[in-house]
Backbone as JSON Lines, residues from 0, in Angstrom:
{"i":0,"aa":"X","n":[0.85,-1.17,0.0],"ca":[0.0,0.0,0.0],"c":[0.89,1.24,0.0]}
{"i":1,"aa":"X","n":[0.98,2.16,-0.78],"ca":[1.08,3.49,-1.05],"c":[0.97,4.11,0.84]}
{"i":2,"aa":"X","n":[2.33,4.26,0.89],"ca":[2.91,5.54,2.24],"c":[1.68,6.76,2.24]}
{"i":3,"aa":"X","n":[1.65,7.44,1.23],"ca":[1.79,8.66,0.6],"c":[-0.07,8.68,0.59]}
{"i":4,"aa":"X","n":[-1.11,8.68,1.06],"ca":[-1.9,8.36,0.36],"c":[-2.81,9.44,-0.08]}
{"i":5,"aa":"X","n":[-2.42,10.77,-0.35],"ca":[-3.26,11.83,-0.87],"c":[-2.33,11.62,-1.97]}
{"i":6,"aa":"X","n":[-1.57,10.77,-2.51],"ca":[-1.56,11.32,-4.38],"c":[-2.48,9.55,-4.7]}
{"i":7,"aa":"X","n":[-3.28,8.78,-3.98],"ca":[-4.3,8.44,-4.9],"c":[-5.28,8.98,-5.5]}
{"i":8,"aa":"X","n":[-5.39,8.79,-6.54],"ca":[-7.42,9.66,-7.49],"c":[-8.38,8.74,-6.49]}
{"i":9,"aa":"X","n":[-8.94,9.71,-5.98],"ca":[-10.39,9.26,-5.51],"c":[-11.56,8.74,-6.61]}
{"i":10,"aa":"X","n":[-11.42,9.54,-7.54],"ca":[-12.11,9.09,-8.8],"c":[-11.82,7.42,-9.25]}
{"i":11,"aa":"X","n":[-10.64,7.4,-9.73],"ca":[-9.76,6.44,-10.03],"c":[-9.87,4.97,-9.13]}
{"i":12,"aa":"X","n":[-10.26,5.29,-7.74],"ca":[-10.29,4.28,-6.84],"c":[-11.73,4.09,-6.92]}
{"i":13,"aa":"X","n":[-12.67,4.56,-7.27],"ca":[-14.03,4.48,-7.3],"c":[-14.52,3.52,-8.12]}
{"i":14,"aa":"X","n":[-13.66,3.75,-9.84],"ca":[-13.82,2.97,-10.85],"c":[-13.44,1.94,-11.05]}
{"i":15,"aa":"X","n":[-12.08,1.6,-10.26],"ca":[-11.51,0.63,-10.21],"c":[-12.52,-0.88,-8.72]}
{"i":16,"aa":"X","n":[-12.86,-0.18,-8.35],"ca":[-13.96,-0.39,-7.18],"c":[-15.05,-1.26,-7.84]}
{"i":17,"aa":"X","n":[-16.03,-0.55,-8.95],"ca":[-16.67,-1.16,-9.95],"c":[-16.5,-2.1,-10.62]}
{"i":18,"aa":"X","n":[-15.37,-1.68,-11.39],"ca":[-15.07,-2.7,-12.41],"c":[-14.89,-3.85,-11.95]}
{"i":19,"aa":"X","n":[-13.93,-3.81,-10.52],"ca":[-13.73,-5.35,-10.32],"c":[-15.36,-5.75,-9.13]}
{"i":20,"aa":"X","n":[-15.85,-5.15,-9.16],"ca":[-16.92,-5.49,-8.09],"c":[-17.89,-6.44,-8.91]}
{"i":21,"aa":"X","n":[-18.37,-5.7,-10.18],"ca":[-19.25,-5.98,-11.35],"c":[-18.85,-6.92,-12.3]}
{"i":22,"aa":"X","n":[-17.17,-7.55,-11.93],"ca":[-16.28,-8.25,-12.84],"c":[-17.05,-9.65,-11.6]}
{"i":23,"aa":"X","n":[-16.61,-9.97,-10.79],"ca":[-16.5,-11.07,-9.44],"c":[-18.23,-11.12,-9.44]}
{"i":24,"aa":"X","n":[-18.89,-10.49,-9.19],"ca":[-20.8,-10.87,-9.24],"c":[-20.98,-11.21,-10.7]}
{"i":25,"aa":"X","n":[-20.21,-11.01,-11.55],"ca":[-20.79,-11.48,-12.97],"c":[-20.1,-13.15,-12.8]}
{"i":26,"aa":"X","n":[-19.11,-12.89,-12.12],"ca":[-18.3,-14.13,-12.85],"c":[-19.46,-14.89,-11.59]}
{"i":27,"aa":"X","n":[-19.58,-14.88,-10.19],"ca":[-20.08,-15.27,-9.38],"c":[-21.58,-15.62,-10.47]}
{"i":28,"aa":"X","n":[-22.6,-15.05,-11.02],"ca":[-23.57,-15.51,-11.22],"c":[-23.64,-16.56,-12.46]}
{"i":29,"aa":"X","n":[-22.44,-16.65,-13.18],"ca":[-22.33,-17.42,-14.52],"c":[-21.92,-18.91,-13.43]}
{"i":30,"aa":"X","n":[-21.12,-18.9,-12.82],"ca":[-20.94,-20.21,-11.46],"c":[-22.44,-20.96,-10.86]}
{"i":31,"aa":"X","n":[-23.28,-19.97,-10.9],"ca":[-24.72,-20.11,-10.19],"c":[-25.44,-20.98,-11.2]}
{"i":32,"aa":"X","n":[-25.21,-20.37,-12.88],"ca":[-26.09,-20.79,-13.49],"c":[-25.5,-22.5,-14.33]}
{"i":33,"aa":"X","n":[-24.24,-22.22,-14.18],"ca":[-23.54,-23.65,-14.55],"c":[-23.5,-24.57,-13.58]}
{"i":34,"aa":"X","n":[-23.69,-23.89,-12.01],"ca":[-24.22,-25.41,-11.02],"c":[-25.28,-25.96,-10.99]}
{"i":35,"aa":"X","n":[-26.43,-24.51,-11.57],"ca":[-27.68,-25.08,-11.68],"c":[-28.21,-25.84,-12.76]}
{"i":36,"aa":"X","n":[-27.46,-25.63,-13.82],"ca":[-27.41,-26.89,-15.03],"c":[-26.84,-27.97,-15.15]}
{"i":37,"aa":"X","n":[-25.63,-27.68,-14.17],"ca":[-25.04,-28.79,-13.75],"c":[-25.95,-30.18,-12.37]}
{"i":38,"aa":"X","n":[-26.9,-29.61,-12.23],"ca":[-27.55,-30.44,-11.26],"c":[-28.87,-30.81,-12.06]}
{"i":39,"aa":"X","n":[-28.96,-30.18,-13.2],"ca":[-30.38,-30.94,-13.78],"c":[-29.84,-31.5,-14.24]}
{"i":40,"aa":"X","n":[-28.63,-31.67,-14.92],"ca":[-28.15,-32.84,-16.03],"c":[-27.9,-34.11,-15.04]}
{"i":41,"aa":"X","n":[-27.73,-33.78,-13.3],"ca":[-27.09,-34.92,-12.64],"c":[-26.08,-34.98,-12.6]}
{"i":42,"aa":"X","n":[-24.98,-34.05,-12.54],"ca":[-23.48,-34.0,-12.11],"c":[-23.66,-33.08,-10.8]}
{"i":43,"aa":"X","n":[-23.95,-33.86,-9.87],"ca":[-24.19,-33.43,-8.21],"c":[-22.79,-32.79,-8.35]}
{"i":44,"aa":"X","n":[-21.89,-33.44,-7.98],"ca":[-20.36,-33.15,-7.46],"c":[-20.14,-31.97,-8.37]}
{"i":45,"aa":"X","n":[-20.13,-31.89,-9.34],"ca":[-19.75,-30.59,-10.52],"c":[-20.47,-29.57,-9.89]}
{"i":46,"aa":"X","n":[-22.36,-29.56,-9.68],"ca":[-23.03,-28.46,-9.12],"c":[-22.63,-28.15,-7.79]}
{"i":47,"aa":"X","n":[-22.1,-29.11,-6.96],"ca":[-21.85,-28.69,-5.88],"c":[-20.54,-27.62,-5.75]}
{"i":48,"aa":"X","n":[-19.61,-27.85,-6.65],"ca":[-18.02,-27.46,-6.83],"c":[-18.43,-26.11,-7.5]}
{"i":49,"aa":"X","n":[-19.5,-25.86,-7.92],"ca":[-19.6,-24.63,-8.75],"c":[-20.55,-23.9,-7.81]}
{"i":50,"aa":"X","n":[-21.03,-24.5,-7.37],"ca":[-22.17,-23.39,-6.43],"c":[-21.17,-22.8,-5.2]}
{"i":51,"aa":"X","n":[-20.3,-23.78,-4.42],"ca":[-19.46,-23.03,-3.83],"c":[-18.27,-22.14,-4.46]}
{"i":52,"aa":"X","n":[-18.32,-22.22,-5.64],"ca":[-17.17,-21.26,-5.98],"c":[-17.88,-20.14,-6.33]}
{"i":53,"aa":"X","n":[-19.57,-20.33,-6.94],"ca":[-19.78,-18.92,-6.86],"c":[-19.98,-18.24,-5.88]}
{"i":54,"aa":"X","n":[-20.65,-18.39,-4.1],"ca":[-20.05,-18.39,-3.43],"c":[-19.16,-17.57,-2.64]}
{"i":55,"aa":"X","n":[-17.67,-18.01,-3.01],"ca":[-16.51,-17.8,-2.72],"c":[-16.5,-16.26,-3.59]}
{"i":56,"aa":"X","n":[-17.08,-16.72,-4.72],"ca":[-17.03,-15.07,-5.6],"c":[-17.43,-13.89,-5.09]}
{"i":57,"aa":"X","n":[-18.69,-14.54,-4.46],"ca":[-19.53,-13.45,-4.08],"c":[-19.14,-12.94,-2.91]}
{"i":58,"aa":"X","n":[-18.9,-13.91,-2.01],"ca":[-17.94,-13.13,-0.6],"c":[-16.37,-12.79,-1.15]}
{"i":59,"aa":"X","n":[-15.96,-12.37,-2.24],"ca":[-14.55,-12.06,-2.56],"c":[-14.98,-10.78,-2.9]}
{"i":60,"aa":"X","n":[-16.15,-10.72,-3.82],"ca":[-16.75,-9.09,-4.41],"c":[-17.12,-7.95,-2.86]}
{"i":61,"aa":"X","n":[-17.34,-8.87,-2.24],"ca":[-18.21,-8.08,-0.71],"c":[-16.67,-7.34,-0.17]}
{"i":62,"aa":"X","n":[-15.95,-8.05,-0.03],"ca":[-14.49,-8.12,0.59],"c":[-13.68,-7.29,0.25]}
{"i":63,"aa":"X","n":[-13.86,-7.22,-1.57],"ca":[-12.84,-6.49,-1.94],"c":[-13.34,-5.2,-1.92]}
{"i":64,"aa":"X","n":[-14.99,-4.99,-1.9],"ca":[-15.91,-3.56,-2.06],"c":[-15.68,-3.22,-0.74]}
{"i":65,"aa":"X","n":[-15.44,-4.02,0.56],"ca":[-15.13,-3.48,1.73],"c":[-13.49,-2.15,1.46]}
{"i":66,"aa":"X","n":[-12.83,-3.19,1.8],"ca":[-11.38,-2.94,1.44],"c":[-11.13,-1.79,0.31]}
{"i":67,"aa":"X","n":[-11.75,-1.92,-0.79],"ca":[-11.29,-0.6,-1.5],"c":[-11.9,0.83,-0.84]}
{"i":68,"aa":"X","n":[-13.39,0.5,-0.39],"ca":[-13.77,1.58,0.61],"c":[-13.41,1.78,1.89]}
{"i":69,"aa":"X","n":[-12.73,1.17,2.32],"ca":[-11.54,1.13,3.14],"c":[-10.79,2.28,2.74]}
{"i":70,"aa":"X","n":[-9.89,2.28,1.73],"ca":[-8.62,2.6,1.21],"c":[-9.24,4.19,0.76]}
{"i":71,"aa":"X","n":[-10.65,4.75,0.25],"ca":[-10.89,5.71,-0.17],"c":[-10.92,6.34,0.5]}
{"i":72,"aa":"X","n":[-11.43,5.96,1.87],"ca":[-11.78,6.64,3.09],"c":[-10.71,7.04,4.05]}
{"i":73,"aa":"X","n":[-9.78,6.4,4.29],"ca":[-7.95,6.57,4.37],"c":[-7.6,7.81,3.23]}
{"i":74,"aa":"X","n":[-8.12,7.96,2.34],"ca":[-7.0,8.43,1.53],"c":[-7.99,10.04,1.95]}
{"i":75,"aa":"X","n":[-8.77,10.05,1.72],"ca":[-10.09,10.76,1.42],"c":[-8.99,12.05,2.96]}
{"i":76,"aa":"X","n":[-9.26,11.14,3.99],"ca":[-8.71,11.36,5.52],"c":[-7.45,12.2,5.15]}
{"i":77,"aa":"X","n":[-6.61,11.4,4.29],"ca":[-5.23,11.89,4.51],"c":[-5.08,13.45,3.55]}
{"i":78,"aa":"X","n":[-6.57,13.65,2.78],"ca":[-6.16,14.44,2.08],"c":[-6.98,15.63,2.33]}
{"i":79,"aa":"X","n":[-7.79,15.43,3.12],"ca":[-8.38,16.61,3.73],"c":[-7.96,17.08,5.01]}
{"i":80,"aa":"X","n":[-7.34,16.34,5.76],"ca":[-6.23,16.29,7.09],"c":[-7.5,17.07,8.38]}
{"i":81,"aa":"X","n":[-8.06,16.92,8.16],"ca":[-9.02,17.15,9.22],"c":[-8.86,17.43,10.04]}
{"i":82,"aa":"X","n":[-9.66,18.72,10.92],"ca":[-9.5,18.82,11.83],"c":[-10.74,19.56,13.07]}
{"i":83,"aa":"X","n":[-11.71,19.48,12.42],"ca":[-12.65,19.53,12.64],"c":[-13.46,19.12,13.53]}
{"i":84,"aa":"X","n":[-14.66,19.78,14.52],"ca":[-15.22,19.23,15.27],"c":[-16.46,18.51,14.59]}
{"i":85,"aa":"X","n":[-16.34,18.42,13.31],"ca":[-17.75,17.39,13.09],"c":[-17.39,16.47,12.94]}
{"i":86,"aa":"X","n":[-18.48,15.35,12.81],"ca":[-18.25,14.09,12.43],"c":[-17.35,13.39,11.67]}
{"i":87,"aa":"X","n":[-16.6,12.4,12.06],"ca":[-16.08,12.14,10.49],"c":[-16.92,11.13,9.18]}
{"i":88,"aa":"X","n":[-18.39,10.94,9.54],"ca":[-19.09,10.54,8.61],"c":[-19.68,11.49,7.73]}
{"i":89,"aa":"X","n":[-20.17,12.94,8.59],"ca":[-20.57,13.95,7.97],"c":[-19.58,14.66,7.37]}
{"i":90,"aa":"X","n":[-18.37,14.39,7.5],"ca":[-17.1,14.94,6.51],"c":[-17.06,14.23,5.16]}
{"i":91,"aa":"X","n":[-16.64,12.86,5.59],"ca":[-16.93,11.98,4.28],"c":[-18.0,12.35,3.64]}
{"i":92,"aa":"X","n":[-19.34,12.62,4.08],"ca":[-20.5,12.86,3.06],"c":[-19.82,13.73,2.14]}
{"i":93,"aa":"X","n":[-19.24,15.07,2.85],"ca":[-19.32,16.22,2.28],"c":[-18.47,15.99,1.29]}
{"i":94,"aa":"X","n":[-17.23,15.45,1.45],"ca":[-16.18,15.21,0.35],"c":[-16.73,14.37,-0.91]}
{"i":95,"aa":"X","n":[-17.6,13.08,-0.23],"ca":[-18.41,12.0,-1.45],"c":[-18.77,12.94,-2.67]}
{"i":96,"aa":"X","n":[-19.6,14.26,-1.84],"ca":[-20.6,14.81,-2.32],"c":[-20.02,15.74,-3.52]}
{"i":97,"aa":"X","n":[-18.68,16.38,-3.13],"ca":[-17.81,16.72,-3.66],"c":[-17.25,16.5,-5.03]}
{"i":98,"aa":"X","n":[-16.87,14.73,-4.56],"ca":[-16.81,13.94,-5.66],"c":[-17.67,13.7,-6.97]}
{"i":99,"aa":"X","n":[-18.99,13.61,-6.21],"ca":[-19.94,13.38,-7.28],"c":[-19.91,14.64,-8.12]}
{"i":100,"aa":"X","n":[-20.26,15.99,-7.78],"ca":[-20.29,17.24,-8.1],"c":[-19.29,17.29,-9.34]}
{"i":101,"aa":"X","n":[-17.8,17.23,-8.91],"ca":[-16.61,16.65,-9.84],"c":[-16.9,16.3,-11.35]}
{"i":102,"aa":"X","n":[-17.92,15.22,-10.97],"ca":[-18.23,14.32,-12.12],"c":[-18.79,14.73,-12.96]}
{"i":103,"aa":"X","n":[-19.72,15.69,-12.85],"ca":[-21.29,15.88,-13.46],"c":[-20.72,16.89,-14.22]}
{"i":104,"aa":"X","n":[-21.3,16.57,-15.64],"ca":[-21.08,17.5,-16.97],"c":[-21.46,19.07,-16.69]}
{"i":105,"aa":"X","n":[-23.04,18.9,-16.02],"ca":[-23.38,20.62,-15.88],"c":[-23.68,20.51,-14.53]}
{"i":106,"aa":"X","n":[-23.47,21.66,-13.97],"ca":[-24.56,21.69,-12.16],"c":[-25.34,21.26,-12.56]}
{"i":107,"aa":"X","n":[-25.7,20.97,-11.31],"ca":[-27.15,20.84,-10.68],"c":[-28.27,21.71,-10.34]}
{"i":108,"aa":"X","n":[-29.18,21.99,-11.19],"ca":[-29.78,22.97,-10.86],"c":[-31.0,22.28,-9.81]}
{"i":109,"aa":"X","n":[-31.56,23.24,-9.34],"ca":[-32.39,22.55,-8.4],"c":[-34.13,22.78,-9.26]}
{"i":110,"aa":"X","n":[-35.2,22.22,-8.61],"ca":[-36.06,22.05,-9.48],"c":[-37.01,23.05,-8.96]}
């Protein structure tokens, strides 16, 4: 892990967050549907070997979505250096919020 952690992209860690989150539940549900074909055809042992690996996928996607939000929230910390008497959940909002703002082609106008 990176010493240093205000030169990670918060952006960057977000996407990378996705991709592999949406990579591990895809691969996790293609496991689901090959144990479950695998048990109408009658290869018990095959459906069984595949239902726990999807599974294993799906608590690897949970794990790793922990852990990278872990790491945003560290970095998020190290780069706003806080010092503040509010919350540090209501800080994070504000920075999230930040983030999102970042993103968006035009303001937000309100309605």
């Amino acid at each position: 892990m990176p010493t240093d952690l205000t030169a990670i992209d918060l952006a960057t860690l977000n996407a990378v967050q996705g991709v592999i989150v949406a990579a591990q539940r895809n691969q996790c549900c293609q496991w689901e549907q090959q144990s479950i074909d695998a048990a109408a055809d009658g290869r018990l042992s095959n459906a069984l070997m595949l239902g726990n690996w999807a599974f294993a996928a799906d608590l690897l996607a949970g794990v790793v979505s922990s852990e990278v939000s872990s790491l945003f929230g560290q970095a998020l910390n190290a780069r706003m250096n806080w010092s503040s008497t509010r919350s540090v959940g209501d800080q994070l909002l504000d920075a999230l919020t930040l983030e999102v703002a970042a993103t968006q082609e035009a303001p937000l106008v309100p309605c």
